[in-house]
N, C-alpha and C positions, 0 to 999 in steps of 0.2 A: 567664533572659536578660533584660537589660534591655533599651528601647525604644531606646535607640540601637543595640543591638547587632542588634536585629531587623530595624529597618531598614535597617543594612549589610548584613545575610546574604544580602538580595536582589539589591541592587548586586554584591557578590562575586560571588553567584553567574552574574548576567547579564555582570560581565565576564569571567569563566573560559570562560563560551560564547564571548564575541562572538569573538575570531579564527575559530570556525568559520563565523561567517555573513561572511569575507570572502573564504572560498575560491571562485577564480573556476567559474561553472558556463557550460556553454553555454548560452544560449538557444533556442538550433535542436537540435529532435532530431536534423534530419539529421548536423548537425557533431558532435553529441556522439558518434552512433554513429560516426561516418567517424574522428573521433578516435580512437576504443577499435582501430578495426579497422587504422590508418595507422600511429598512433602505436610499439605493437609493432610492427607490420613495418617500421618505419622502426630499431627498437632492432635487431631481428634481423638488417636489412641491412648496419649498423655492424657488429656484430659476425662478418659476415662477410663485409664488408671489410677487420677488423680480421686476421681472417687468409686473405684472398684476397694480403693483402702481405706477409704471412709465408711463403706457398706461391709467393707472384712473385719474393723473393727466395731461397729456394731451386731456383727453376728456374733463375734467372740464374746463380744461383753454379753450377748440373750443366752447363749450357750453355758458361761459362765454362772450368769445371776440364776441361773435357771438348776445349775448344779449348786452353789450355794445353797437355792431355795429347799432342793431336795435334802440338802444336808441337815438342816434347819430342822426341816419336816420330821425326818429320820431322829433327831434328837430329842426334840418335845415327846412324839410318839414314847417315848420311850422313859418319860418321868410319870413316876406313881405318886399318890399320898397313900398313908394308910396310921392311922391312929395320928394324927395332925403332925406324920415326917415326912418329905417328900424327899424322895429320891430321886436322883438323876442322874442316870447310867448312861453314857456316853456309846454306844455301839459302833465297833471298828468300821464297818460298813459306809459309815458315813464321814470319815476320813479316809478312807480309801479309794473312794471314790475319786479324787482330786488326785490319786498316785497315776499319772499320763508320761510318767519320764521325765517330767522335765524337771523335777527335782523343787516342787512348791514345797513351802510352809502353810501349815494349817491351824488356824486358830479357832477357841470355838467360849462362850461364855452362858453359861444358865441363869437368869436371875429370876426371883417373885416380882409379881407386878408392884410390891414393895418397894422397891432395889436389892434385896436383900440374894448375896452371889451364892448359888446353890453349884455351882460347877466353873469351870476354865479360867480364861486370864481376867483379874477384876480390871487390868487397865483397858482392852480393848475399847473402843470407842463405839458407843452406841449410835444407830442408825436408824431412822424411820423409813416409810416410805415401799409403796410396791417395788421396786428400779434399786439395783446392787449401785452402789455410793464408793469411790475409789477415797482412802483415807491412808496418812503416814501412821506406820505402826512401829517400832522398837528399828527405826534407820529404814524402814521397807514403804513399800506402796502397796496397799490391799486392796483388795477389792470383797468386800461388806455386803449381807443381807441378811435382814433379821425377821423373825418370824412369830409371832403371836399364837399360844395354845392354849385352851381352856383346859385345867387338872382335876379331875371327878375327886372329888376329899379333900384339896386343898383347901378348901377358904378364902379366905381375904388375900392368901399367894397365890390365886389362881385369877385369870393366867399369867403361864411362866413365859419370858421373851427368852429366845435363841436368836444368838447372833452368831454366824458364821463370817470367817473372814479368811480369805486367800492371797500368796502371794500372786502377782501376775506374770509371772515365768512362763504357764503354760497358756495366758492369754496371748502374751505375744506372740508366741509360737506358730498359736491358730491365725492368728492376725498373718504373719508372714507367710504360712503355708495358703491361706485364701489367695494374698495379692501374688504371690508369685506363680501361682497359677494363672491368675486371672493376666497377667503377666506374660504370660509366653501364648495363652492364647491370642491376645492382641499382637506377640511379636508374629505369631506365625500366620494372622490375618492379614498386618502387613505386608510379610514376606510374599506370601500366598497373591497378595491381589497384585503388590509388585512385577510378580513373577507372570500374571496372568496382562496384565498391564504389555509387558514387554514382549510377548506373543502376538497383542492385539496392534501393537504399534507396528511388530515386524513386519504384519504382514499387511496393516494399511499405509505402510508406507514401501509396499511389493511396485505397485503402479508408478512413485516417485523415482525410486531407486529403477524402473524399467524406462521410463524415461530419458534417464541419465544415461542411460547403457547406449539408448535407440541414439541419442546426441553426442555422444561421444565417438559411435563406430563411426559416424556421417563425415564423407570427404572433404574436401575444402569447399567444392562447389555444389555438395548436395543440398538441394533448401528446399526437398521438397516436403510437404505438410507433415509431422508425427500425427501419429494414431495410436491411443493406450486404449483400446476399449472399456478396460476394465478399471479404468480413473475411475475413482469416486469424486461426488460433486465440486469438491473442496478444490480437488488438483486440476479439474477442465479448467477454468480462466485462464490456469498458468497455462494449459495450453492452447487454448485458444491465442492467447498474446504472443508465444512463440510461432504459432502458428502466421500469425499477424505480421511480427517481426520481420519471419524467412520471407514473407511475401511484399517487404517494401523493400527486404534487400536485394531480392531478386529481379523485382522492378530496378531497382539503382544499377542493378548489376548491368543488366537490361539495355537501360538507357545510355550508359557508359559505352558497352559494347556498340550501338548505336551512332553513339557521336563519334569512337573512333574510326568505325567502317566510312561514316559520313566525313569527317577530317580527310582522312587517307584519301579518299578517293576524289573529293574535289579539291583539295589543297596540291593536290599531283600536278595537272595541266597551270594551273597558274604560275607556282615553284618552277616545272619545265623552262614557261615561256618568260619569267624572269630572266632565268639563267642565260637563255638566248638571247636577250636584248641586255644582257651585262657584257656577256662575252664579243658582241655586234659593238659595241660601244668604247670595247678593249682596242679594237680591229681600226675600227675609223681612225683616220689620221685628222682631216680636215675639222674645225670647230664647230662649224655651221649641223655635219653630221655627227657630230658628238651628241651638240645640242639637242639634238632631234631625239637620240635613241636615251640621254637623259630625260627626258618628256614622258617617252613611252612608258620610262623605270619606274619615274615616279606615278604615270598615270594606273600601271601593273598595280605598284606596291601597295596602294590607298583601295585599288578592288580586293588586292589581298587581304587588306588589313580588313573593311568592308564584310568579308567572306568571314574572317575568322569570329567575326565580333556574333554575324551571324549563327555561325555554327554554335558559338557559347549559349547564345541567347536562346536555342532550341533546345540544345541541352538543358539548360535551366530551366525551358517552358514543359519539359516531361513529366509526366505522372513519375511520382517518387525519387524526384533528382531532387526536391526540395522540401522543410519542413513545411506541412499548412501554411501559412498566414491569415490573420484575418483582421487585416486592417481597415482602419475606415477612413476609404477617401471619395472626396468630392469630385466627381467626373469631370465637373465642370473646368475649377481649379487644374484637374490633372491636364485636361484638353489646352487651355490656354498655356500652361507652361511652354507644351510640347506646340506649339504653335510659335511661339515666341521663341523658339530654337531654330523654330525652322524657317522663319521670315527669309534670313536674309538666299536660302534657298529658293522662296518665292518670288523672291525680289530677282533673281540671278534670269531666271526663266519669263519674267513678266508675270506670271500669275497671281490674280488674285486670292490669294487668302484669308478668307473668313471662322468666325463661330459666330453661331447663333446658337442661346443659350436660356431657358426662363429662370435662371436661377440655383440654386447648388442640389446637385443630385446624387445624395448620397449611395454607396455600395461599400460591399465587403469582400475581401479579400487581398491578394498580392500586389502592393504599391510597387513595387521595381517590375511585376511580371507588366499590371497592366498598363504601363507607362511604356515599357516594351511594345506592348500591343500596340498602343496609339500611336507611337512615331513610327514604327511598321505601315500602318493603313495609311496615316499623312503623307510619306515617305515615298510608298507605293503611287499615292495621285500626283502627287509631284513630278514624278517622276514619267508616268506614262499621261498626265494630262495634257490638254493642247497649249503649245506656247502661247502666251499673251491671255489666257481662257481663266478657268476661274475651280476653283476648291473650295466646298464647303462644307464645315464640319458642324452638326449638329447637335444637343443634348438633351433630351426631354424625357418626361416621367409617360409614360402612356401604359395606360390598363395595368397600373401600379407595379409596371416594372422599368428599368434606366433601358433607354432606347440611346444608341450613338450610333449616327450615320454621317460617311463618308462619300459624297458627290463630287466627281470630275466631268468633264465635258471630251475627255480623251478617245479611241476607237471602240474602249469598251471591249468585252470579250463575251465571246460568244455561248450563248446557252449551252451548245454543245461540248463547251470546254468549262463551265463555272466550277464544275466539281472534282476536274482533273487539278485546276490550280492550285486547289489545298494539299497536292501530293507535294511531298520536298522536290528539289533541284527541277520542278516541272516549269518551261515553259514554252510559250507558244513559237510554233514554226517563225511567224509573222511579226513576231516582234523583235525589235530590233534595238530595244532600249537595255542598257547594260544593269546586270542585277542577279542575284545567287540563286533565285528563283525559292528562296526561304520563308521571305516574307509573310504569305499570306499560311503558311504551314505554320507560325510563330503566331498569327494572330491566332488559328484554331486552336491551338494548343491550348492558350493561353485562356481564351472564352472555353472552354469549356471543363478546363480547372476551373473555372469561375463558376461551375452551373449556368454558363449560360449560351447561347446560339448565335451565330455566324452564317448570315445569309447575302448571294451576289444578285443584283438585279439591275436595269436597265434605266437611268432616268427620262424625264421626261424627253430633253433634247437629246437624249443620247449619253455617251459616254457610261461610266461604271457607278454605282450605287455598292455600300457596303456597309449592310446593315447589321449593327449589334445589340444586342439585348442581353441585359442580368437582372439578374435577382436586385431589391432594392435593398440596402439598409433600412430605413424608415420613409415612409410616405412625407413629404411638406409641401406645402401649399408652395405653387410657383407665382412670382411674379413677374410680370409680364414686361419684359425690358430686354434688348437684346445687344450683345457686346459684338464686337470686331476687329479682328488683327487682320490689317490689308496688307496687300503689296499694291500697285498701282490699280489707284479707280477705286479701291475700300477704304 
């Protein structure tokens, strides 16, 4: 892919998103849920209004054909024979029926089962059938029902058919008056559940909105836990997580606070005793004493530097100075790097430096914490072992967890102090070897961010044992082979 092509693939890609970030969202939970909750009901209202006017006009038209029918009824009733005439007398009644206001027409037609037109319009159009039959009449639209009578004396004209025929003026009427009813009941169910909707919201969202209130008045350095008792289930996680939150910042805060009381108060005396061997160095005339009090500066500035790297490096090993990690490294691997750093340190003192190792042993967690950890403990034997004597660092899986111990042959510390050493800046009356007294406070830290334990004990010829244990990543067969990084004699 070439460089222009790479560059477009970001642009493409960011425009094939962008339409989604112009989809409108609420701002207001409240609206958003009232939407979710209105909105279908609002569809489902439609839709049955859509057929509350499908059921208004079939009422209209049963209503209708049903007063047709009777009209019908009312006019047959009312045709006689007598000496082979039939009459057929039209009674007001049954036209008046159909007078509702709204200003219909009414049509009406008598005929012998003949065809033969004994009354009304001869064009009207005939209609069979139980069900009123909607038909065009002289420019209009009717609505039709015709009805069958048997005529005691007619004869061969009996029966006479009536057809009744209506305009639909006062069907639609009825039609509009049904949906518009049924029409406002639906608007004022939605209004109504709306309404009861935005009660039920205000007040389960009482706990959120007390929330906000409880977070808001809190000072800069308030972090201590919120309490809504009265959250429902939905809103504890959030604060649970808040809860959560205040308590890694407060750690952080914590730990901050920490390192600066710890900075300040050991960086003092070294800064002091700088400044006196600069100012001493100012003073001397002669080069030979120059020389000297440059020696000192620099041998000062490198414990300073030493000190500070320390101090970092504890602060970085504290509960909540840093995110999780959980990476996966090989002890083994990790141990020879930091070995290989530290050779030409071994070489410097005479000592020899070893691992012994069965192979890669896997763990999880902080690559930079526990790489810390190990040139701490290395650092530490080096440091207080016997010149010309011996270090050794080992790595093995036992009772399926990573075992790493660190063996010197130095004076070793005494039982009654194994547990004071893991305090910061602590060290012994008797020792006389230079060091921020961090160290082994950097390894605790660090094992047990790890899950795992930091033990001191005595080896066989003497000297310090520093034994560590973690959790494994995975179990693997070890093979039996074992590596070494010497200074003289390994």
């Amino acid at each position: 892919m070439t460089a222009m092509e790479t560059e477009q693939a970001p642009r493409e890609a960011a425009g094939r998103w962008r339409p989604l970030a112009r989809i409108p969202r609420f701002r207001s939970l409240r609206l958003h849920l009232l939407s979710w909750v209105v909105v279908p009901l609002v569809g489902l209202a439609a839709v049955n209004l859509w057929t509350s006017r499908h059921n208004a006009v079939e009422t209209a038209n049963l209503v209708t054909d049903r007063m047709l029918l009777g009209s019908a009824r009312a006019i047959a009733e009312q045709v006689t024979a007598s000496g082979g005439i039939i009459d057929a007398t039209v009674p007001p009644a049954a036209i008046e029926m159909f007078d509702t206001g709204d200003r219909d027409s009414v049509y009406y037609r008598v005929q012998t089962s003949g065809g033969r037109l004994l009354s009304g319009y001869p064009e009207l159009p005939a209609v069979s059938g139980t069900t009123g039959t909607e038909k065009a009449f002289r420019g209009q639209k009717l609505r039709l029902r015709s009805f069958s009578h048997p005529v005691v004396g007619a004869g061969a004209d009996s029966p006479v058919l009536v057809t009744v025929g209506v305009t639909l003026e006062g069907r639609n009427a009825m039609v509009r008056r049904l949906w518009l009813s049924a029409f406002a009941q639906q608007a004022a169910l939605v209004l109504i559940a709306g309404f009861f909707v935005l009660i039920g919201l205000r007040r389960g969202l009482e706990p959120l909105l007390r929330l906000r209130d409880i977070v808001r008045s809190r000072g800069n350095v308030e972090l201590e836990p919120v309490s809504v008792p009265e959250a429902q289930t939905e809103i504890r996680p959030l604060i649970e997580a808040l809860n959560g939150y205040m308590d890694r910042v407060r750690a952080q805060m914590a730990a901050q606070r920490r390192f600066v009381a710890n900075a300040a108060h050991q960086l003092r005396t070294p800064l002091a005793l700088l400044a006196t061997q600069t100012a001493y160095a100012q003073r001397e005339m002669s080069v030979q004493s120059r020389e000297e009090a440059l020696t000192a500066i620099q041998a000062s500035t490198r414990r300073l530097a030493r000190l500070a790297e320390q101090l970092l490096t504890l602060s970085r090993a504290e509960p909540g100075s840093r995110r999780p990690r959980s990476d996966e490294i090989d002890l083994t691997e990790a141990c020879r790097e930091v070995l290989e750093r530290l050779a030409p340190v071994a070489v410097d003192r005479g000592i020899d430096l070893g691992l012994e190792a069965g192979g890669p042993v896997l763990v999880t967690g902080d690559r930079t914490m526990l790489g810390e950890m190990i040139v701490n403990l290395v650092d530490n034997a080096l440091r207080h072992g016997r010149p010309n004597g011996n270090v050794t660092v080992e790595v093995a899986e036992r009772d399926g967890r990573a075992a790493l111990t660190v063996s010197d042959d130095g004076p070793g510390i005494p039982e009654a102090e194994r547990e004071h050493v893991f305090e910061r800046f602590y060290r012994m009356a008797q020792d006389g070897v230079e060091g921020s007294g961090l160290g082994l406070a950097i390894v605790r830290e660090v094992v047990e961010n790890a899950s795992g334990q930091v033990t001191l004990s005595e080896g066989v010829s003497g000297g310090l044992v520093v034994s560590v244990v973690l959790p494994l990543r995975r179990v693997r067969k070890r093979s039996s082979s074992t590596a070494a990084l010497s200074g003289p004699g390994r």
